[in-house]
C-alpha positions, -999 to 999 in steps of 0.1 A, spaced: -187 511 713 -152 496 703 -158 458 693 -126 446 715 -142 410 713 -136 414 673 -168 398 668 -175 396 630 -141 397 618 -132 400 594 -146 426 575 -129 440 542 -113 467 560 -99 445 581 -88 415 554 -68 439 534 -51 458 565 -41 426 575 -30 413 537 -9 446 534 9 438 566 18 402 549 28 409 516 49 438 529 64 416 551 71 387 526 86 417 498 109 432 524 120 398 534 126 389 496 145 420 493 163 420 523 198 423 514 194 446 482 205 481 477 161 488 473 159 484 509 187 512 517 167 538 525 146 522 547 177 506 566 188 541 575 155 554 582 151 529 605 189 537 624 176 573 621 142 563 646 164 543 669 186 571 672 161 599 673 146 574 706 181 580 721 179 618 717 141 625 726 147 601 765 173 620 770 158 656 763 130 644 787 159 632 815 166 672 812 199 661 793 211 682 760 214 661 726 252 674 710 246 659 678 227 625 662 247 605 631 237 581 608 263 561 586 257 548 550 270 515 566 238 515 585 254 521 621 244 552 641 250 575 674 238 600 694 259 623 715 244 632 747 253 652 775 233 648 811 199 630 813 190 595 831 216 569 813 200 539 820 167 554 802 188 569 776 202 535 771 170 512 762 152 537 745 165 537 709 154 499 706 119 505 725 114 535 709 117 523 672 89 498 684 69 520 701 68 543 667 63 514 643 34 509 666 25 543 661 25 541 626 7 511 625 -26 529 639 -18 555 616 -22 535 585 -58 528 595 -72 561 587 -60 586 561 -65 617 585 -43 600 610 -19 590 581 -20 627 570 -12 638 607 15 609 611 32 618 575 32 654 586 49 647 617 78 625 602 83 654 579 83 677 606 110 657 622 132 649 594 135 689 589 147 694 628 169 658 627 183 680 592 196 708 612 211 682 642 228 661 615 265 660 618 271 645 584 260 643 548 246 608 547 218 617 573 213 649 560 209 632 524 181 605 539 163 636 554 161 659 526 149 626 502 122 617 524 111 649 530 107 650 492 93 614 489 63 625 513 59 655 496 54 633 464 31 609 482 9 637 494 6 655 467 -7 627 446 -30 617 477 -48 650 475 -44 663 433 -50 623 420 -68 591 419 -36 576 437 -41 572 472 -8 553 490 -1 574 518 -18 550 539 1 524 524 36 539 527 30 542 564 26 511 569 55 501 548 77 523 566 65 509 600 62 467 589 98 474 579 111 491 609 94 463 629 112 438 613 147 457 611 143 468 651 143 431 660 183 436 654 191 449 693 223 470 690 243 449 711 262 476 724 233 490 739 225 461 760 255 455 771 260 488 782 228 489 796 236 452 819 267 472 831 249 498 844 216 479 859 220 462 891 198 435 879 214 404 874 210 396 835 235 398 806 231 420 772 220 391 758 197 389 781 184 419 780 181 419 743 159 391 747 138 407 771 138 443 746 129 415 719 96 400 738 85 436 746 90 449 710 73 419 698 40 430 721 43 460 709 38 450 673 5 425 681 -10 449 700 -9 474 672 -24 451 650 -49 439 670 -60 479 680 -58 484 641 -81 456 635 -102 468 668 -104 507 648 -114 489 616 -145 470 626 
């Protein structure tokens, strides 16, 4: 039976899932503005704007074309679909797969399955990519987890549960930016009385229990 109490914590298991999720969190906040972080930045853009495109396939709209710039800004062209669900997706969706990820981590077959995945979508976001700055961050991560997986399975160095977790601490922490345009376009076109401001606020809280409950169904799966 799942302990959802999480009586007995906290086991080893659980201390170290937990002390990865802080020292992560206290290196990417020392490294925040360096050139290190990059990557990660645009990977980051790349899942927000991936959320875009995936709503508004499932509004029965048709994605034209997804870009991601080297000054970290993004967009996705759409065509059709449900707007207002287009709209609030990029920022819930980066937090619902930095949630994902986060379960991930606490198993190496699911970090396996998530890492194959991510490469699996890198290779179709290469094919959408309208210029050579996203198409540059999908072919090096698609190499990076190649690298990572074959020294999971040929050595004694196993990470891959580790970079999963890295990816997703970082895009919680980078996703807590709203894209301001987005909620302001999305107060225009919502009859509910509240500002982009506001509504960032309101994408913020939600994000936020998106991220606690991940780590508290993490530490739930590790007792």
């Amino acid at each position: 039976m799942p302990n959802w109490g999480l009586k007995s914590c906290c086991k080893h298991d659980q201390v170290m899932f937990l002390a990865t999720i802080g020292v992560y969190t206290v290196v990417i906040l020392a490294l925040w503005r360096t050139i290190l972080l990059t990557p990660f930045k645009l990977i980051t853009v790349f899942l927000h704007e991936a959320s875009h495109a995936i709503a508004c396939i499932l509004t029965c709209g048709k994605v034209e074309g997804i870009q991601v710039h080297a000054n970290e800004g993004g967009a996705t062209q759409t065509r059709g679909g449900i707007y207002w669900l287009i709209l609030p997706a990029g920022y819930l969706g980066s937090s619902f797969w930095g949630m994902a990820l986060i379960l991930a981590s606490t198993n190496l077959l699911t970090a396996r399955i998530a890492a194959g995945c991510f490469g699996v979508a890198l290779l179709i976001v290469l094919f959408l990519a309208k210029n050579w700055t996203l198409r540059g961050l999908c072919i090096g991560f698609i190499i990076f987890l190649a690298v990572v997986w074959v020294l999971q399975e040929l050595t004694t160095v196993r990470i891959l549960r580790y970079v999963i977790l890295f990816i997703d601490i970082y895009d919680d922490l980078i996703s807590r930016r709203v894209h301001s345009s987005d909620a302001e376009k999305f107060a225009e076109v919502c009859p509910c009385p509240c500002t982009g401001v506001g509504w960032g606020v309101i994408w913020g809280l939600i994000s936020f229990i998106f991220l606690g409950g991940a780590v508290y169904l993490g530490l739930v799966i590790l007792s």
